[in-house]
C-alpha positions as CSV (number, residue, x, y, z in Angstrom):
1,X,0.0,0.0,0.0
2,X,1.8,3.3,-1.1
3,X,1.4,5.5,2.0
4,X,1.9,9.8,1.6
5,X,5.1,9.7,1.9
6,X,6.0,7.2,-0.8
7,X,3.5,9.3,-2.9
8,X,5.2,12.9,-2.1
9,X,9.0,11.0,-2.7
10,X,7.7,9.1,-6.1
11,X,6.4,12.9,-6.9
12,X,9.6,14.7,-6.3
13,X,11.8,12.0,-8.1
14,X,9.7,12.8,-10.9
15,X,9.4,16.3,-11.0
16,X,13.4,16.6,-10.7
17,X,14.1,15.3,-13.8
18,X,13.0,17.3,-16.9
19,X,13.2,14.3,-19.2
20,X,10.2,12.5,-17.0
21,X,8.2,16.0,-17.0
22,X,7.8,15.9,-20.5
23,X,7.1,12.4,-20.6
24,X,4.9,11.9,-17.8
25,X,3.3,14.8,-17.6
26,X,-0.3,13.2,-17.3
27,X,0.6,11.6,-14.6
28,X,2.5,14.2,-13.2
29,X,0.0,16.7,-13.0
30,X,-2.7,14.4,-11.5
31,X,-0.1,12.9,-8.7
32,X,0.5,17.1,-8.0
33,X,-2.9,18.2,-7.1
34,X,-3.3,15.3,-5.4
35,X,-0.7,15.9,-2.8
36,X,-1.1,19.3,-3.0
37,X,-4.9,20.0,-2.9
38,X,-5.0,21.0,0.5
39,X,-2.6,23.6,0.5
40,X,-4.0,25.0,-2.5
41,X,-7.1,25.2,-0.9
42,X,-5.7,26.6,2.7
43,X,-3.6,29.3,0.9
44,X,-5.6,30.4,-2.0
45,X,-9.0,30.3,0.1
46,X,-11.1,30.7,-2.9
47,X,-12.3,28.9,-5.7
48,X,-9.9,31.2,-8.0
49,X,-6.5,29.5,-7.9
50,X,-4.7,31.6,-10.0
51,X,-3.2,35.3,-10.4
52,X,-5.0,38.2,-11.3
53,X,-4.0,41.4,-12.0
54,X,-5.3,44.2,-10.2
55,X,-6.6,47.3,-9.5
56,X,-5.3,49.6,-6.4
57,X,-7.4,48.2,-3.2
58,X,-8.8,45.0,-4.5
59,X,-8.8,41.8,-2.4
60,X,-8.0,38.6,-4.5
61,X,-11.2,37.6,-5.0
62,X,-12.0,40.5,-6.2
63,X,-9.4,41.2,-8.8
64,X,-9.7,37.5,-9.9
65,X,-13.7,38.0,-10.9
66,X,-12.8,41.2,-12.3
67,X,-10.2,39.3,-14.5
68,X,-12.7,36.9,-15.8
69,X,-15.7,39.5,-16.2
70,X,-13.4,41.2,-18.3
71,X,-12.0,38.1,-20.1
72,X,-15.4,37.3,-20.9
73,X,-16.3,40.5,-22.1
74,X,-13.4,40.8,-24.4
75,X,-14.7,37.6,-25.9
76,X,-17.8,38.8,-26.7
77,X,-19.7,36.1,-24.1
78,X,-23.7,36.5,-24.1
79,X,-26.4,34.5,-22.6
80,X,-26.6,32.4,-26.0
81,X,-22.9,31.3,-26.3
82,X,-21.7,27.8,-25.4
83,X,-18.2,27.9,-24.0
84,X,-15.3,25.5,-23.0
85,X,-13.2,26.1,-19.9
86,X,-9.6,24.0,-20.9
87,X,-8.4,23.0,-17.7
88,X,-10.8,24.5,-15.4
89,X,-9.5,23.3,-11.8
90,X,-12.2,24.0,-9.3
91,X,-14.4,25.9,-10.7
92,X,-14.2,29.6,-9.9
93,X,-13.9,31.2,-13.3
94,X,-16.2,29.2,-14.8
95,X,-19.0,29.8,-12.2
96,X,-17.9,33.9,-12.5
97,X,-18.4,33.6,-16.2
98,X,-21.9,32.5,-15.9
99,X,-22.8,34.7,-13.0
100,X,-21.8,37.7,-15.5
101,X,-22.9,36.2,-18.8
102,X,-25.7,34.0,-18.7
103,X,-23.5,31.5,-20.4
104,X,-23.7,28.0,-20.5
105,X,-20.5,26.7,-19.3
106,X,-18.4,23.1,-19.7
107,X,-15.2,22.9,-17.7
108,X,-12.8,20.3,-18.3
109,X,-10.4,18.9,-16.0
110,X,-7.6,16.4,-16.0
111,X,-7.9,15.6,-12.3
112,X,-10.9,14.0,-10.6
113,X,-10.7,15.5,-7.6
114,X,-10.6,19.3,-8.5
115,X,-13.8,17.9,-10.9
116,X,-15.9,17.3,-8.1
117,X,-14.6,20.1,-5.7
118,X,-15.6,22.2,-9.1
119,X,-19.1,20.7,-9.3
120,X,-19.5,21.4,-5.3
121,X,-18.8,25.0,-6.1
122,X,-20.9,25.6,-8.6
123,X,-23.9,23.6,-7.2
124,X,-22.9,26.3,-4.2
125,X,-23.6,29.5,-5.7
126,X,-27.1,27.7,-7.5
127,X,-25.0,27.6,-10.4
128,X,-25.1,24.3,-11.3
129,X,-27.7,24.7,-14.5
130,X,-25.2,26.7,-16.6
131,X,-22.3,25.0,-15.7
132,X,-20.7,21.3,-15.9
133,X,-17.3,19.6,-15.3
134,X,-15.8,16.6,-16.7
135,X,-12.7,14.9,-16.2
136,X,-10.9,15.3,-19.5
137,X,-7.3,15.5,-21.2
138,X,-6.8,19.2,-22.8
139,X,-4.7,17.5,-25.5
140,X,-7.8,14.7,-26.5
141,X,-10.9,16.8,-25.8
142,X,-13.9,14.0,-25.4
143,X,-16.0,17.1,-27.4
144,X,-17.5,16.7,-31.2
145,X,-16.0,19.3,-33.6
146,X,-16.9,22.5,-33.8
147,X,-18.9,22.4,-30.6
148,X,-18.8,25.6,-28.7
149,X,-19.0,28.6,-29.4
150,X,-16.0,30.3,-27.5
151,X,-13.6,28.9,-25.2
152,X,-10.3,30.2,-22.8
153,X,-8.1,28.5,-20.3
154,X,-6.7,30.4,-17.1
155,X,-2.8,29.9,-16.6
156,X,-3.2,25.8,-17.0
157,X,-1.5,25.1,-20.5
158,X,1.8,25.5,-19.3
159,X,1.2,22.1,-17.2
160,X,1.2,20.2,-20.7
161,X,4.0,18.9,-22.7
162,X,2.6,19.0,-25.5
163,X,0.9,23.1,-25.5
164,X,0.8,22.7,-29.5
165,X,-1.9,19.8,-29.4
166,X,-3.5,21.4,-26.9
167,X,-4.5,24.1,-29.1
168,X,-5.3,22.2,-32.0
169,X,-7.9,20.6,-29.8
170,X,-9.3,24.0,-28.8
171,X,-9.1,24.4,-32.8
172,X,-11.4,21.0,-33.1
173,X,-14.2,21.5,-30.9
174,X,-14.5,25.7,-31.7
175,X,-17.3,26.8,-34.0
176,X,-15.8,28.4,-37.1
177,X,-14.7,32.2,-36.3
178,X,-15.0,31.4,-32.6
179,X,-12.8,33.0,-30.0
180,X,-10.3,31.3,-28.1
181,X,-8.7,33.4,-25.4
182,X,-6.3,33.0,-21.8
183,X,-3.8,33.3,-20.1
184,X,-0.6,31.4,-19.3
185,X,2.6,31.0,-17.3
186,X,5.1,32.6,-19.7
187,X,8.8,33.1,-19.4
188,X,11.0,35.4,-21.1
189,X,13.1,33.7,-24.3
190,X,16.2,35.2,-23.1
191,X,18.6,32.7,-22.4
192,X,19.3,34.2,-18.7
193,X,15.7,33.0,-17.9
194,X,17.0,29.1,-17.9
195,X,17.8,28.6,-14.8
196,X,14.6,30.5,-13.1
197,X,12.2,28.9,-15.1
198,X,13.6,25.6,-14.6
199,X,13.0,26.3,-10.9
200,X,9.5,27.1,-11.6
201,X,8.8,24.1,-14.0
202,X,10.5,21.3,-10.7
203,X,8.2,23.1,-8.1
204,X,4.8,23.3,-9.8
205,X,4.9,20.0,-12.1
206,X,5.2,21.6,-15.3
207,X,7.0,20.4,-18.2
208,X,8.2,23.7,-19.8
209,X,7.3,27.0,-19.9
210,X,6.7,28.5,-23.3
211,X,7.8,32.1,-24.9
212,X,5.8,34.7,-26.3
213,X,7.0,33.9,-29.7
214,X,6.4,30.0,-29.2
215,X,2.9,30.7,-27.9
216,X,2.3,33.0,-31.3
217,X,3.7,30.0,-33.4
218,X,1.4,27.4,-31.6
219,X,-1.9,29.3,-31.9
220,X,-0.9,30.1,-35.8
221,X,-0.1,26.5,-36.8
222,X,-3.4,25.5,-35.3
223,X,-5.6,27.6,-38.0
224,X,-6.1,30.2,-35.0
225,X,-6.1,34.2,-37.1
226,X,-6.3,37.3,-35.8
227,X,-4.1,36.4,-33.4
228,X,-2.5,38.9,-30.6
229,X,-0.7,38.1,-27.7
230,X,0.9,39.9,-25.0
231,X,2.9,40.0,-21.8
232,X,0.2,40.5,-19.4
233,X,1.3,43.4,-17.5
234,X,0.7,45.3,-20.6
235,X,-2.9,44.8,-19.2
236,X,-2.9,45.5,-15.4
237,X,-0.7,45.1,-12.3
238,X,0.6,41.6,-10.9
239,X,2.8,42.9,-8.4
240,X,0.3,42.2,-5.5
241,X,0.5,38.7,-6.3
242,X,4.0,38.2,-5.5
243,X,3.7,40.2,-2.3
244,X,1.2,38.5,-1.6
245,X,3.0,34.8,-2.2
246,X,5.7,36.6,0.0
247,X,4.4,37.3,3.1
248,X,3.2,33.9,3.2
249,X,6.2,32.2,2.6
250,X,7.9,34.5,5.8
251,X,5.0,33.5,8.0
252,X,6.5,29.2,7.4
253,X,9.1,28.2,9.7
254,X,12.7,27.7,8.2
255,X,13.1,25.3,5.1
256,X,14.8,23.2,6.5
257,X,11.7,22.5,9.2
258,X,9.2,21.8,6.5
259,X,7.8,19.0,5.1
260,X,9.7,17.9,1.5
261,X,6.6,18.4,-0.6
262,X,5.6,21.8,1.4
263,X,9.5,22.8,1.2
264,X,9.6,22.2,-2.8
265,X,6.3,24.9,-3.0
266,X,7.7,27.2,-0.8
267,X,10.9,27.0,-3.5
268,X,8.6,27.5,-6.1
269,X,7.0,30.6,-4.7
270,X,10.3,32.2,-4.4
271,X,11.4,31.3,-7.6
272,X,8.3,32.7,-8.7
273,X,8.1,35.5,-7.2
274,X,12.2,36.4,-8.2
275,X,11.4,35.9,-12.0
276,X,8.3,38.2,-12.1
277,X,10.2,41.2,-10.1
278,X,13.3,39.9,-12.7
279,X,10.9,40.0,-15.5
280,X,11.9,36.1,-16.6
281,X,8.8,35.2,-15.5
282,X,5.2,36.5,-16.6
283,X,1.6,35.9,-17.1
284,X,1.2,35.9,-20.6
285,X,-2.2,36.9,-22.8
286,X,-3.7,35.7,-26.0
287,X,-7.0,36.3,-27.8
288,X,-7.4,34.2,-31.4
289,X,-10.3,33.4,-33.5
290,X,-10.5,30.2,-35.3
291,X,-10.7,30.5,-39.2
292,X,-13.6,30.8,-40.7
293,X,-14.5,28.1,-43.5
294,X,-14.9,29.1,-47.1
295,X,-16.8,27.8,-49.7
């Protein structure tokens, strides 16, 4: 019987060597939110696990609705469209979407657990009408083609090895001239960013972190056009996120007092939070429509 410990040691082993990222990613990610669901839940404390940007005063809850409200009102989102969330973890953008839209939602998410903590959170705030969750795989969507009518995914792409599938699949299911819009974990393609984003991948089970340029070339060779993206703080203010991710990690004991699985996320955070004040790290932004077909 493979107790926690053998679980967070089999983990680590894995997620030290960048070979076995790539090619165990799947099982990688799932083993990851496994072990780490609880912390995520304890220090998030809110269905939003992710970083907004924000405006001067807000809370993180409320910078991370505002984020999606305005996502969603970028994309054009109305009470008739039918939209995908790619890797929709527990929920909370999802269920803001719908609150603000009228949308009908489908989330879909590699790891069972987060699936049924999303449905809980949905059925919560009497949401559970417009919005549904399915375990799924971003890179074989279980969807027919050309079945939505928008869709976005909220810095979650970077946990795949292979990010060019993944949007090809978004490609697949999207109705023709449909939006698909998100944001990402991003690093900076100068060589100097190596050694911080390697930090980053090892702590937070992630195969690779992609470049501006790389994420341009992927949504292009999937048939995506009019496509823009952009470093993210062209579009608001992150810095509260890594002061925030700082004063929790100086509240922890020492490192070498913690737990190896809670000592490898506290590594994380810093390395996080040193690559966004270095600028090797980012939260990066794309908004693409698929083509529209010709007769």
């Amino acid at each position: 019987m493979t107790t926690e410990t053998d679980a967070t040691a089999e983990f680590l082993a894995l997620t030290d060597d960048p070979r076995r990222r790539r090619e165990e990613s799947t099982t990688m990610v799932e083993q990851y939110y496994t072990l780490a669901g609880d912390l995520y839940r304890e220090g998030w404390g809110s269905p939003h696990q992710h970083f907004p940007c924000y405006s001067p005063g807000q809370s993180h809850e409320e910078a991370a609705e505002a984020q999606m409200k305005d996502l969603a009102d970028r994309a054009g989102l109305t009470a008739d469209s039918y939209v995908l969330d790619v890797c929709s973890g527990v929920g909370g953008p999802a269920c803001t979407v719908a609150a603000h839209t009228g949308a009908r939602l489908v989330g879909a998410e590699l790891v069972a657990d987060r699936v049924r903590e999303a449905r809980d959170n949905a059925r919560a705030r009497g949401l559970d009408d417009r919005v549904s969750f399915r375990v799924a795989d971003a890179a074989a969507l279980p969807f027919d083609d050309a079945a939505f009518t928008a869709a976005y995914s909220i810095q979650a792409l970077c946990h795949l090895a292979d990010k060019p599938r993944a949007h090809r699949e978004a490609a697949r299911v999207l109705q023709p001239g449909a939006v698909w819009t998100g944001y990402d974990w991003m690093r900076a393609a100068a060589a100097g960013a190596d050694g911080i984003a390697e930090d980053i991948c090892r702590a937070h089970a992630l195969p690779a972190l992609a470049t501006l340029d790389e994420l341009r070339q992927h949504l292009t060779a999937a048939g995506f056009t009019d496509v823009h993206v952009s470093d993210g703080r062209d579009i608001g203010d992150w810095a509260p996120n890594w002061d925030r991710l700082e004063q929790l990690v100086a509240l922890l004991p020492s490192r070498e007092e913690l737990p190896p699985l809670l000592r490898l996320m506290t590594d994380g955070a810093r390395a996080l939070c040193a690559g966004a004040r270095s600028g090797d790290f980012f939260i990066g932004y794309w908004h693409a429509r698929r083509a529209e077909e010709h007769s």
